[in-house]
N, CA and C atoms of all chains as a GROMACS GRO file, in nm:
protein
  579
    1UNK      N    1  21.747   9.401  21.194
    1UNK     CA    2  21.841   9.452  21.093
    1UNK      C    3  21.961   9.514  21.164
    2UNK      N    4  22.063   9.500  21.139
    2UNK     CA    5  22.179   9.520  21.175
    2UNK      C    6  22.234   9.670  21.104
    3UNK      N    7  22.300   9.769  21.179
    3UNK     CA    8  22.299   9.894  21.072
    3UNK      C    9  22.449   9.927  21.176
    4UNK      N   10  22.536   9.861  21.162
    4UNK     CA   11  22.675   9.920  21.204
    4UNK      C   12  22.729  10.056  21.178
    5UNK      N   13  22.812  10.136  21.253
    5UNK     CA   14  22.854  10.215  21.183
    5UNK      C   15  22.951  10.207  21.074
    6UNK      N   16  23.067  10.263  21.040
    6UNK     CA   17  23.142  10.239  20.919
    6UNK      C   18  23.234  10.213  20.965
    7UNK      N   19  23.306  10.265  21.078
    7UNK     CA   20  23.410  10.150  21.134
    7UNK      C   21  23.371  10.073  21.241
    8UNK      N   22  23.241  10.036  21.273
    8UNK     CA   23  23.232   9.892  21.338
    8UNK      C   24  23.261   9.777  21.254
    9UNK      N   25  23.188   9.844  21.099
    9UNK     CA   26  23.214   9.774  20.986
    9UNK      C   27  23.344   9.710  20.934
   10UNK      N   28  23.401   9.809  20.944
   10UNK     CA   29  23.546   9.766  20.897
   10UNK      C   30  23.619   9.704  21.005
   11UNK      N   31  23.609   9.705  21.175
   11UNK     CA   32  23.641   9.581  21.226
   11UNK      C   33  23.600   9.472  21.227
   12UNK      N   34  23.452   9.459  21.208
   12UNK     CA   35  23.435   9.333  21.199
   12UNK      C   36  23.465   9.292  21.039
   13UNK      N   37  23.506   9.375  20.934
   13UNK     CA   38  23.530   9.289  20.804
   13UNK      C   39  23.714   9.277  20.878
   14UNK      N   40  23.756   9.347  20.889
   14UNK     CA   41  23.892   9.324  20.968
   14UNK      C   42  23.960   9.193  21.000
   15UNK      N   43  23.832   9.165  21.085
   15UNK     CA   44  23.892   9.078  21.239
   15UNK      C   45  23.811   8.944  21.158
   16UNK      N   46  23.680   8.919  21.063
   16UNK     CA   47  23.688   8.808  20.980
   16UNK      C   48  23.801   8.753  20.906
   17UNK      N   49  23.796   8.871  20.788
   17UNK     CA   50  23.922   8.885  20.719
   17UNK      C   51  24.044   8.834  20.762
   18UNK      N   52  24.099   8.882  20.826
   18UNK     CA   53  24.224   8.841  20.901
   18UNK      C   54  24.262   8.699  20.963
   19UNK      N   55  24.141   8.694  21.014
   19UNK     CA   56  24.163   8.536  21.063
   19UNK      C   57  24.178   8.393  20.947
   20UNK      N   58  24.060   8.443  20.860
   20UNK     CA   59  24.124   8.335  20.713
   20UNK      C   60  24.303   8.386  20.672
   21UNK      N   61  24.301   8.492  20.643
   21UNK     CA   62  24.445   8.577  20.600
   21UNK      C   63  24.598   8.437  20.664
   22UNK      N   64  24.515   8.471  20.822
   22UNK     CA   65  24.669   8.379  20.908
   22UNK      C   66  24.608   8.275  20.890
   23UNK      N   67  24.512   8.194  20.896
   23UNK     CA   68  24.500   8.063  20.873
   23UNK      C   69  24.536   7.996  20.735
   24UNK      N   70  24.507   8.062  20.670
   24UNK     CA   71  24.555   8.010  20.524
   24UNK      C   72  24.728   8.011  20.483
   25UNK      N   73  24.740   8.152  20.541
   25UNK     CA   74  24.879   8.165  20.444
   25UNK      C   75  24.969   8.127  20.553
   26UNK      N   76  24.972   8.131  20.650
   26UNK     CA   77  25.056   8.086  20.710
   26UNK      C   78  25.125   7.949  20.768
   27UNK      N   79  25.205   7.851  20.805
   27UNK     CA   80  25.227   7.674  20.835
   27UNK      C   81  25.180   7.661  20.988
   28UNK      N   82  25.268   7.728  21.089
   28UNK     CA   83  25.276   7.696  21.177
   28UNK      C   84  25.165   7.803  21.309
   29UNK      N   85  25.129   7.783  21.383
   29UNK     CA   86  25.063   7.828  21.499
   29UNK      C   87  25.082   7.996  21.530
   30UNK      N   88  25.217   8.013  21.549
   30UNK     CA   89  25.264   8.115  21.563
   30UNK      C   90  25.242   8.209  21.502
   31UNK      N   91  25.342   8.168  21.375
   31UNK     CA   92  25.335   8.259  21.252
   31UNK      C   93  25.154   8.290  21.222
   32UNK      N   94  25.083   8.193  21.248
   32UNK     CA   95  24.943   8.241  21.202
   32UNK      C   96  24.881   8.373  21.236
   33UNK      N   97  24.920   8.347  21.397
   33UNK     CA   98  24.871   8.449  21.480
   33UNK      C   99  24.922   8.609  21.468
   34UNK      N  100  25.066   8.590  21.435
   34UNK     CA  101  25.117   8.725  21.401
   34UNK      C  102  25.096   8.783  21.207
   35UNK      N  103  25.076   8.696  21.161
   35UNK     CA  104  25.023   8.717  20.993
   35UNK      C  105  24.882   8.828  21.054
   36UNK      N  106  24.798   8.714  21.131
   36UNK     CA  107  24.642   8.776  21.153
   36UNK      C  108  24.661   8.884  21.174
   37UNK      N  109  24.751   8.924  21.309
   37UNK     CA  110  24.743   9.046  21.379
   37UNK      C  111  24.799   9.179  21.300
   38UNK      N  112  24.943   9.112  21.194
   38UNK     CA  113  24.950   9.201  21.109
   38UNK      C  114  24.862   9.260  21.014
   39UNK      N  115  24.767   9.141  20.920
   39UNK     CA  116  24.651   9.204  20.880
   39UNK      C  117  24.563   9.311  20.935
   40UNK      N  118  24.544   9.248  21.064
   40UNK     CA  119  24.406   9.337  21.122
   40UNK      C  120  24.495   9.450  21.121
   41UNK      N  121  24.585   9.480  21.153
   41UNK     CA  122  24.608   9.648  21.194
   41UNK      C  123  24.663   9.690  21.052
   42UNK      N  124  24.696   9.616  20.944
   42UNK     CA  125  24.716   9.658  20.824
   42UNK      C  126  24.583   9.758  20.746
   43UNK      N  127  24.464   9.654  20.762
   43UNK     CA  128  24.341   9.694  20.739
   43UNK      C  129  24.280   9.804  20.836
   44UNK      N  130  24.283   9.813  20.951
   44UNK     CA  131  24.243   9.911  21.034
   44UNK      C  132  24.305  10.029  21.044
   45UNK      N  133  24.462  10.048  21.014
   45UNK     CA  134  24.557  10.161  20.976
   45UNK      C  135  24.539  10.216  20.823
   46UNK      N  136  24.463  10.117  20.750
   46UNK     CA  137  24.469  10.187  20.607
   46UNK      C  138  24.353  10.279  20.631
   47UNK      N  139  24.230  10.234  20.694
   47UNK     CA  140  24.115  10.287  20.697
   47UNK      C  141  24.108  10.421  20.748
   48UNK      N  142  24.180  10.419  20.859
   48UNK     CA  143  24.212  10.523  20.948
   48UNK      C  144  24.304  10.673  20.863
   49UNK      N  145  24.375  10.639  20.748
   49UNK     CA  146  24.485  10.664  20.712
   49UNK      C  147  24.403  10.758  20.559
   50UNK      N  148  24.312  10.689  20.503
   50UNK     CA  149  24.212  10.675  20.385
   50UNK      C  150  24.107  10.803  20.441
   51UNK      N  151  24.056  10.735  20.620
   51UNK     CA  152  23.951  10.869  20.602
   51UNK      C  153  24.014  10.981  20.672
   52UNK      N  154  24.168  11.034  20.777
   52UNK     CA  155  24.190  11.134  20.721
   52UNK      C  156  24.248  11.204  20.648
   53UNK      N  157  24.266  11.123  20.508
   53UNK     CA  158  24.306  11.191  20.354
   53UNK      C  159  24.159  11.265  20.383
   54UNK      N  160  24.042  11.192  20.310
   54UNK     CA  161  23.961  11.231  20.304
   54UNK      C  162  23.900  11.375  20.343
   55UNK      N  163  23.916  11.363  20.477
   55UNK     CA  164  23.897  11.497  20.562
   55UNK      C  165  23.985  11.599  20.518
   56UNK      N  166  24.144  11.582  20.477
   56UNK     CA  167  24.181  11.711  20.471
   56UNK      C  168  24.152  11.742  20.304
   57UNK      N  169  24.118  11.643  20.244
   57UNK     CA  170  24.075  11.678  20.100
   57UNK      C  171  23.962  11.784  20.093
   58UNK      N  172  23.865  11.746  20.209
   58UNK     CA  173  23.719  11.778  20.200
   58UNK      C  174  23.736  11.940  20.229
   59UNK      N  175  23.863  11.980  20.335
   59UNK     CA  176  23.868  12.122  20.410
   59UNK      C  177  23.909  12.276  20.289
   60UNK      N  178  28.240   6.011  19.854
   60UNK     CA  179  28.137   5.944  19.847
   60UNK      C  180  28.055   6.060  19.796
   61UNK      N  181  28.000   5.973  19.665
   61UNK     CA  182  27.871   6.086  19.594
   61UNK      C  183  27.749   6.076  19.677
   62UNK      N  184  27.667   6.208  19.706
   62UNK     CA  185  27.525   6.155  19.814
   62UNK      C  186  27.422   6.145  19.707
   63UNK      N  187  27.340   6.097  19.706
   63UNK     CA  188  27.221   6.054  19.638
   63UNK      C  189  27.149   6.186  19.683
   64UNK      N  190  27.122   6.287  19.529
   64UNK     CA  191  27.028   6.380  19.538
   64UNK      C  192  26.871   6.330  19.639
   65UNK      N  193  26.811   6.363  19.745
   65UNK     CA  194  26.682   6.355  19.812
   65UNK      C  195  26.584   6.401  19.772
   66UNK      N  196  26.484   6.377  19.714
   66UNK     CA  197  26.354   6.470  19.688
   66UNK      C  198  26.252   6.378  19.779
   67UNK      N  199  26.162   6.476  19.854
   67UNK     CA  200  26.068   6.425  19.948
   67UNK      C  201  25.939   6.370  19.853
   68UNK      N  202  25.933   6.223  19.900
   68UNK     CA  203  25.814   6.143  19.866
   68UNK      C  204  25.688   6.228  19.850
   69UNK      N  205  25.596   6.259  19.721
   69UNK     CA  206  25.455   6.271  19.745
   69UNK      C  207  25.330   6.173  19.871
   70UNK      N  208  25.279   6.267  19.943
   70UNK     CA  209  25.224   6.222  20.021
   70UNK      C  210  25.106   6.107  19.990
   71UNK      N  211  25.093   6.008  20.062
   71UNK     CA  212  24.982   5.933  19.995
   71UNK      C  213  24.875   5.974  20.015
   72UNK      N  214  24.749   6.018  19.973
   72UNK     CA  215  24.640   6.096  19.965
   72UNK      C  216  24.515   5.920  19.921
   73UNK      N  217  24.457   5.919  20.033
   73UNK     CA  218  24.334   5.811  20.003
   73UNK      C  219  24.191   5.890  19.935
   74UNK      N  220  24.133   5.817  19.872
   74UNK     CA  221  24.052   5.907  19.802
   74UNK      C  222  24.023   5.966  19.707
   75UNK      N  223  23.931   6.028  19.683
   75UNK     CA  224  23.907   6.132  19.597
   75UNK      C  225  23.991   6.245  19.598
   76UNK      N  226  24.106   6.260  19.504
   76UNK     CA  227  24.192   6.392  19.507
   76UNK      C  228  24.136   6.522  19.568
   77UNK      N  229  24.063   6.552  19.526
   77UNK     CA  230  23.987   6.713  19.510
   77UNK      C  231  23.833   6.721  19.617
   78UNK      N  232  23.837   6.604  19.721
   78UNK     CA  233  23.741   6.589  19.808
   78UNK      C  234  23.799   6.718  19.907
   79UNK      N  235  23.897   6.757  19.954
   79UNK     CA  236  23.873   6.859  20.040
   79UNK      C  237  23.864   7.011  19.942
   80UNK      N  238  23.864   7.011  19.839
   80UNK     CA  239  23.862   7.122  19.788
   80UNK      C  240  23.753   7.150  19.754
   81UNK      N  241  23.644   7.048  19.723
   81UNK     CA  242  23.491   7.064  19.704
   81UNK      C  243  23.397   7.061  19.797
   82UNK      N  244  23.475   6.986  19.972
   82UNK     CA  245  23.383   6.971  20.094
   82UNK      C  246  23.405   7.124  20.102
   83UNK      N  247  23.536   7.172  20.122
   83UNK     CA  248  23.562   7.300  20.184
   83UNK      C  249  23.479   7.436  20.110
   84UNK      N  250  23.447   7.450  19.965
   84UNK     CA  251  23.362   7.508  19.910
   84UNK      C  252  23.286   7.496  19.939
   85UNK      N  253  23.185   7.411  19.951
   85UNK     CA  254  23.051   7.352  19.993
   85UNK      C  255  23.016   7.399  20.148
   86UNK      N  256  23.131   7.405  20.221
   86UNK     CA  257  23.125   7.404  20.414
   86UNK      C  258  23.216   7.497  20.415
   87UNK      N  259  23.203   7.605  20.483
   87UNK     CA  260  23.357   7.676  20.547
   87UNK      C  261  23.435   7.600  20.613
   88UNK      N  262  23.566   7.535  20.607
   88UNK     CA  263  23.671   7.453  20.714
   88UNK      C  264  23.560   7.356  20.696
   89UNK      N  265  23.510   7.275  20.651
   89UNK     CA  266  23.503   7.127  20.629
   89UNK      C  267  23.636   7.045  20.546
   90UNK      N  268  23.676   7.179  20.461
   90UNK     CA  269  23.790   7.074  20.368
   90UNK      C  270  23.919   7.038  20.453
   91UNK      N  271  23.927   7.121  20.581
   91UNK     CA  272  24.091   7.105  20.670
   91UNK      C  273  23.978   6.983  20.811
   92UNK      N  274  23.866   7.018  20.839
   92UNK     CA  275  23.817   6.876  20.874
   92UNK      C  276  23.886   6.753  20.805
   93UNK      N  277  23.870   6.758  20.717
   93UNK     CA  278  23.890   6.623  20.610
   93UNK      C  279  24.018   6.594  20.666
   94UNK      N  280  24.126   6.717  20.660
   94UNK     CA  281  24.275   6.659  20.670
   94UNK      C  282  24.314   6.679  20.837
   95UNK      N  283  24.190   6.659  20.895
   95UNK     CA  284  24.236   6.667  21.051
   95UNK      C  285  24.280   6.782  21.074
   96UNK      N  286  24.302   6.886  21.015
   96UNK     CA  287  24.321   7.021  21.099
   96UNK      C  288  24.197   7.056  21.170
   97UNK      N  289  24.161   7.024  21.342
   97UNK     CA  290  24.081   7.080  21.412
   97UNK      C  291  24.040   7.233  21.418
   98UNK      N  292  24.138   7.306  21.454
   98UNK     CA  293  24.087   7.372  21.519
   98UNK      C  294  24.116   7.537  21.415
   99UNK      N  295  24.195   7.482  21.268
   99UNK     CA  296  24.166   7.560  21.139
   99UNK      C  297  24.014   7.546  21.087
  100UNK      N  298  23.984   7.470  21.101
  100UNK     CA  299  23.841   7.419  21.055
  100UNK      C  300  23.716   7.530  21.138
  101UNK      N  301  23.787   7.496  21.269
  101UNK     CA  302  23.673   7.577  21.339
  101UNK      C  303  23.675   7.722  21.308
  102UNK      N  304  23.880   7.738  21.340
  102UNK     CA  305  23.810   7.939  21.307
  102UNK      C  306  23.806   7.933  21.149
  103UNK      N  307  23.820   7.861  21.049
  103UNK     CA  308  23.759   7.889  20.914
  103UNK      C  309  23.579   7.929  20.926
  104UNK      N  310  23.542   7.842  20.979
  104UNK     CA  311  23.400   7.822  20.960
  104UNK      C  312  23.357   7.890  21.043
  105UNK      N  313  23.424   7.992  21.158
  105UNK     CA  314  23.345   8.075  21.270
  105UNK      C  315  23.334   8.178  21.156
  106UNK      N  316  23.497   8.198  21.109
  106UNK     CA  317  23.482   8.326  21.029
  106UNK      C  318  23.394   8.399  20.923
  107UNK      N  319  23.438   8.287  20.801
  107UNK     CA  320  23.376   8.308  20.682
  107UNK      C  321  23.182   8.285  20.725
  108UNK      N  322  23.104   8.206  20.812
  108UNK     CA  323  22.998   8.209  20.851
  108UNK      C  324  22.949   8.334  20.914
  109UNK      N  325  23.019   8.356  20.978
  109UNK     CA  326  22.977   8.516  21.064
  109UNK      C  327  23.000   8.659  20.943
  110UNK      N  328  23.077   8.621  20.880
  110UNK     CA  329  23.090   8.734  20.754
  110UNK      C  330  22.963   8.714  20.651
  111UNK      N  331  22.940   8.598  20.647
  111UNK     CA  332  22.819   8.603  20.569
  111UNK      C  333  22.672   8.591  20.662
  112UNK      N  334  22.665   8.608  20.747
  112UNK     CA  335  22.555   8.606  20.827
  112UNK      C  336  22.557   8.780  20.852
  113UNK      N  337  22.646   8.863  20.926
  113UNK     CA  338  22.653   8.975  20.940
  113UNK      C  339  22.593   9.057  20.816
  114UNK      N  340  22.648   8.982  20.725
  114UNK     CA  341  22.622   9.062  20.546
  114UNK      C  342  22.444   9.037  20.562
  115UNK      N  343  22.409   8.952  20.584
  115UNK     CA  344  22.241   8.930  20.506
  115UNK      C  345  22.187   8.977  20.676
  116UNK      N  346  22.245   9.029  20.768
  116UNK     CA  347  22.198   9.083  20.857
  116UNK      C  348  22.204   9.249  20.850
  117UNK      N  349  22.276   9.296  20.752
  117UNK     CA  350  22.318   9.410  20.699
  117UNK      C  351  22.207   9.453  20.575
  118UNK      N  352  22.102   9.352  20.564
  118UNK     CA  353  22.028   9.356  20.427
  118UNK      C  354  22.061   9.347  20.273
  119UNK      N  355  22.220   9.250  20.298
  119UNK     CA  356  22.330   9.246  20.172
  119UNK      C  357  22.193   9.214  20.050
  120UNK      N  358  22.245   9.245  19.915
  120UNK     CA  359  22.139   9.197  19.829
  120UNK      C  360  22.254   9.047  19.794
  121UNK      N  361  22.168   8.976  19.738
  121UNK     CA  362  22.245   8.775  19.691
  121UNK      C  363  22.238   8.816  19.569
  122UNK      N  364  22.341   8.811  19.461
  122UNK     CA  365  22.322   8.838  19.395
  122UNK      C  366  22.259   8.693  19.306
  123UNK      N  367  22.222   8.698  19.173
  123UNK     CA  368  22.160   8.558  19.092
  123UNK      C  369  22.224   8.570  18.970
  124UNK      N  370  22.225   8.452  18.917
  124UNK     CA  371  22.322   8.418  18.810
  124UNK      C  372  22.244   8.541  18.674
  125UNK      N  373  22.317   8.586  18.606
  125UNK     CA  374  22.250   8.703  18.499
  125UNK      C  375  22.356   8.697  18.367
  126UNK      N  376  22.385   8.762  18.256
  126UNK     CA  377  22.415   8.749  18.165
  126UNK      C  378  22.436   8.897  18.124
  127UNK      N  379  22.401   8.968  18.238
  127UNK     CA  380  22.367   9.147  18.173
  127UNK      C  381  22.476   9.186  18.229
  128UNK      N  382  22.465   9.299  18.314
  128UNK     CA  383  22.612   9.366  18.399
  128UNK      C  384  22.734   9.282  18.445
  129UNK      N  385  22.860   9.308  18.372
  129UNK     CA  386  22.989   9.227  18.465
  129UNK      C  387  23.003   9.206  18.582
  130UNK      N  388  22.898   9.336  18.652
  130UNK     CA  389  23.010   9.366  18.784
  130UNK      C  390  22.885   9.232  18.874
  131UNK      N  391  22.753   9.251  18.800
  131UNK     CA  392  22.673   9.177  18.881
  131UNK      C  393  22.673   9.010  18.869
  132UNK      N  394  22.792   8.987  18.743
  132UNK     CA  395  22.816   8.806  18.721
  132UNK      C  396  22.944   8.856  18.808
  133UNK      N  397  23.063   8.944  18.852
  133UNK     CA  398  23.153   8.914  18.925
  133UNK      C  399  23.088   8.876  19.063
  134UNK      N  400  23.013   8.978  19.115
  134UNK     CA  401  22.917   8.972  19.244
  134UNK      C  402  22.893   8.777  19.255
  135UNK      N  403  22.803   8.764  19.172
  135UNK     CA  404  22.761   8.646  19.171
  135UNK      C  405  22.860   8.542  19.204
  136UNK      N  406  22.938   8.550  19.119
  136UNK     CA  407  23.101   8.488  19.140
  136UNK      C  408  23.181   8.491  19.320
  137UNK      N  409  23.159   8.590  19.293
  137UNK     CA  410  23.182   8.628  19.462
  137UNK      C  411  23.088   8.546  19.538
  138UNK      N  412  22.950   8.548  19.535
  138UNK     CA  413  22.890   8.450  19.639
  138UNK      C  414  22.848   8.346  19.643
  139UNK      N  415  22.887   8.289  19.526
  139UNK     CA  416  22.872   8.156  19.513
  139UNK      C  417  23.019   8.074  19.568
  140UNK      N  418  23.110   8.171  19.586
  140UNK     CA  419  23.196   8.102  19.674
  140UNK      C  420  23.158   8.047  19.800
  141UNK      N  421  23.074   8.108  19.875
  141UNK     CA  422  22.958   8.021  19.996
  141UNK      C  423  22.923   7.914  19.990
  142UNK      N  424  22.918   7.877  19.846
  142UNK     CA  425  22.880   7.710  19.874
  142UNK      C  426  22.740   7.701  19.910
  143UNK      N  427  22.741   7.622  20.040
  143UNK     CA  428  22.605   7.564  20.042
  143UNK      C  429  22.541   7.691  20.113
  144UNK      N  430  22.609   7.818  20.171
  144UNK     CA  431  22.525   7.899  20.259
  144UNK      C  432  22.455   7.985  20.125
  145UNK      N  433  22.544   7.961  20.002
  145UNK     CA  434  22.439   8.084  19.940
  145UNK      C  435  22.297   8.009  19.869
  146UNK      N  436  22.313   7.921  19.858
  146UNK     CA  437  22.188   7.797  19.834
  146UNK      C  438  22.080   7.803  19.913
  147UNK      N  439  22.115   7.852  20.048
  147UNK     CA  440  22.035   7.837  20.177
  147UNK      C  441  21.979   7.954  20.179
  148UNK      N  442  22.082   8.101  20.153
  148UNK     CA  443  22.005   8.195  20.121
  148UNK      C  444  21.933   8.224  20.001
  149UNK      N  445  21.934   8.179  19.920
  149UNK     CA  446  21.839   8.183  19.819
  149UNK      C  447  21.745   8.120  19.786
  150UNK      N  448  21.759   7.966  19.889
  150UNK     CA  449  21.622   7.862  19.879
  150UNK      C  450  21.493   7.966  20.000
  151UNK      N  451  21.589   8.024  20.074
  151UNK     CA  452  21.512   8.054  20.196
  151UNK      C  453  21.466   8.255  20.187
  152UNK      N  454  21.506   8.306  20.051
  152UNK     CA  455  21.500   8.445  20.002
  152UNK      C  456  21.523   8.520  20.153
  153UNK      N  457  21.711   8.454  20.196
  153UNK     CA  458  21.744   8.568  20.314
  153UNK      C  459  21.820   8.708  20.211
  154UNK      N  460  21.825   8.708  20.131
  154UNK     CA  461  21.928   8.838  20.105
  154UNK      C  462  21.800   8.936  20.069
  155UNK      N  463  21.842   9.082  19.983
  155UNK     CA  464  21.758   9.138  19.941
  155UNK      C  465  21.831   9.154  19.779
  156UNK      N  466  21.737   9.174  19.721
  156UNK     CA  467  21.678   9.195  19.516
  156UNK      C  468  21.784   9.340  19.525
  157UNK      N  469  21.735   9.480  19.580
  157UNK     CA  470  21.818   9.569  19.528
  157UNK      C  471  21.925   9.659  19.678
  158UNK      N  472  21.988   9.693  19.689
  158UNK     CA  473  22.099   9.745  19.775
  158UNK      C  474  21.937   9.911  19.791
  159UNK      N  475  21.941   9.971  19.938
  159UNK     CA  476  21.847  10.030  19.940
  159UNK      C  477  21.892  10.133  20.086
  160UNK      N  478  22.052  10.078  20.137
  160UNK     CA  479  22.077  10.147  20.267
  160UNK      C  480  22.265  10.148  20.228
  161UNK      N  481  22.248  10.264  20.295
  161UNK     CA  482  22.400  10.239  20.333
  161UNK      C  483  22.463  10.102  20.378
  162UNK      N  484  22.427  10.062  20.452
  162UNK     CA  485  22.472   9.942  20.547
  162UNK      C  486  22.456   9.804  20.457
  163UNK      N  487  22.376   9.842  20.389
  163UNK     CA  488  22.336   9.741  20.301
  163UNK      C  489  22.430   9.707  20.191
  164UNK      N  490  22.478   9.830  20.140
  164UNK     CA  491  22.598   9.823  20.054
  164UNK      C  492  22.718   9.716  20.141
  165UNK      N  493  22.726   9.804  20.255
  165UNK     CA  494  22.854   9.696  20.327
  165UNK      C  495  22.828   9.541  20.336
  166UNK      N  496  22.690   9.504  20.370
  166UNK     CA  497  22.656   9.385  20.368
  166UNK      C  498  22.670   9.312  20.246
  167UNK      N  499  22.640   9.377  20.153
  167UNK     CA  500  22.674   9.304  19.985
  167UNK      C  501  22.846   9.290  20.011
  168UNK      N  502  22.902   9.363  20.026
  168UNK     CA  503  23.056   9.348  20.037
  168UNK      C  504  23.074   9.239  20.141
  169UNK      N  505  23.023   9.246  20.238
  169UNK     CA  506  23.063   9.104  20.328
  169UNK      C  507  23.049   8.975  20.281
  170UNK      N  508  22.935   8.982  20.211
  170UNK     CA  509  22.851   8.846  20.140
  170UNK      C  510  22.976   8.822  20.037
  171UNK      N  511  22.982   8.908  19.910
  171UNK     CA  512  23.080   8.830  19.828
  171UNK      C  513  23.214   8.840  19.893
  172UNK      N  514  23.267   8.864  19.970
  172UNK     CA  515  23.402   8.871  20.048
  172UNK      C  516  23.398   8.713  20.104
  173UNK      N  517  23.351   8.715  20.188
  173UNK     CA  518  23.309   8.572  20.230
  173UNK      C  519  23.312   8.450  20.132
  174UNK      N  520  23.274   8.465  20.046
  174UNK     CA  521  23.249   8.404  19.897
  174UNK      C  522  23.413   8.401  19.914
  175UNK      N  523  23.495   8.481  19.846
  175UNK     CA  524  23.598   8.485  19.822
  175UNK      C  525  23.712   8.430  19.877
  176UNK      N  526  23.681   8.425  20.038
  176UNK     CA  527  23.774   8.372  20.118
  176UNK      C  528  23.790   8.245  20.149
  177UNK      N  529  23.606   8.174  20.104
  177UNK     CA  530  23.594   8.057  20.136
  177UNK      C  531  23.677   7.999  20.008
  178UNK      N  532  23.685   8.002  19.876
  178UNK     CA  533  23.739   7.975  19.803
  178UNK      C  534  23.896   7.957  19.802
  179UNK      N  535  23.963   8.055  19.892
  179UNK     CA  536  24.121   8.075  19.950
  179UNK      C  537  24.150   7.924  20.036
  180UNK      N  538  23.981   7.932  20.130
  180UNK     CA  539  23.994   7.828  20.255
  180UNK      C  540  24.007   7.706  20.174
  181UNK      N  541  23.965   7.708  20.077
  181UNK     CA  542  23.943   7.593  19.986
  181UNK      C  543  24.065   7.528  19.939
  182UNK      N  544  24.106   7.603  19.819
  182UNK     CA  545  24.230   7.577  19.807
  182UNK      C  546  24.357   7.552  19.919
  183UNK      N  547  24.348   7.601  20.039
  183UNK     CA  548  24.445   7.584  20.135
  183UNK      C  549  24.414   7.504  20.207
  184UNK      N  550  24.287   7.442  20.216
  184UNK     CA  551  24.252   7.242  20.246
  184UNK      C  552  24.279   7.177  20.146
  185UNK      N  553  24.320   7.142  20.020
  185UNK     CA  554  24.370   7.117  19.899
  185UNK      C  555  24.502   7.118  19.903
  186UNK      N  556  24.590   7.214  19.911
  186UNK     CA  557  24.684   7.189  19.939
  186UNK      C  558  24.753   7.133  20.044
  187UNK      N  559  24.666   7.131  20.161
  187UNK     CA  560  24.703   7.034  20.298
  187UNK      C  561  24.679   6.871  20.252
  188UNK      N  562  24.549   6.876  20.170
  188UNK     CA  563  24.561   6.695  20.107
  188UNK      C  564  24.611   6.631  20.069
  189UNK      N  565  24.688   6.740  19.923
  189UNK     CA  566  24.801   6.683  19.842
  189UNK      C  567  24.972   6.692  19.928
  190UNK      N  568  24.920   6.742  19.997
  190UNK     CA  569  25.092   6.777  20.120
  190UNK      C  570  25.173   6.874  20.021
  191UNK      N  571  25.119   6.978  20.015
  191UNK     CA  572  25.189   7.106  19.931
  191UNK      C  573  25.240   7.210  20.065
  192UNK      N  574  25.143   7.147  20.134
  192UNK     CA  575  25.105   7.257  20.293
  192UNK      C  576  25.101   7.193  20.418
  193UNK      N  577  25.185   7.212  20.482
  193UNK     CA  578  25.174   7.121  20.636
  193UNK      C  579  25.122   7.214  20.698
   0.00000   0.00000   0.00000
């Protein structure tokens, strides 16, 4: 059984995620790669961003 | 000299119209197989496979077709976008009946996510058939 933490979690939904993200929406090679990379840190900066709201909510 | 307005020829498509849109549901990146995209095919099918393998390695619950709760026919909806992997998990009872861990919750989210994306992958081998998408 697999028991990740919560952001191992969210990189690996990340770094799946992302890779359909640039493969799909994007035409050419390039552009794919920088769509992806924008995702992943789109998704990994929100997360980051989300839990410390969280924290200063919690204080 | 007047120029003759150009509109680009529809591509000729052999076949069954909607064959990569139903391989690619069925297979992650089987439907950009179809249209010769190599090596979309592969990271389609590394991806969306490892998202749903991680999920039922997470103890995701599968959800089953029901008539009662929305959220559990959206769920469903969600993983039946898998195609043939959620067939496999349910001929072979890999998921679990009720969510029972933390992690497990995330794994249900991977499972219908996966679902979801394969359906994106789908349509965007579909549109590479009909030449909407180079």
């Amino acid at each position: 059984m697999l028991t990740p933490s919560h952001f191992t979690a969210v990189l690996l939904f990340a770094t799946c995620t992302s890779v359909v993200f640039g493969v799909t929406q994007r035409s050419t090679p390039r552009s794919m790669v920088r769509y992806g990379l924008y995702c992943w840190v789109l998704f990994v900066a929100a997360v980051i961003a989300a839990g410390w709201l969280m924290w200063i909510i919690r204080r | 000299m007047a120029s003759k307005a150009q509109t680009p020829a529809p591509p000729k498509s052999q076949g069954f119209l909607y064959s990569a849109l139903i391989l690619g549901w069925l297979v992650p990146g089987a439907g950009h197989l179809l249209t010769r995209h190599w090596i979309r095919a592969a990271l389609l099918f590394v991806a969306i496979t490892a998202m749903f393998s991680l999920g039922l390695a997470m103890q995701a619950k599968v959800y089953v077709p029901n008539t009662g709760d929305p959220l559990e026919m959206l769920g469903f909806a969600g993983d039946l976008g898998t195609g043939l992997l959620y067939f496999i998990a349910r001929i072979f009872s890999l998921g679990q009946s009720t969510v029972q861990l933390v992690t497990a919750d995330y794994g249900t989210k991977f499972v219908v996510v996966a679902g979801l994306l394969n359906f994106v992958a789908a349509v965007d081998a579909h549109n590479l058939r009909i030449g909407r998408k180079v």
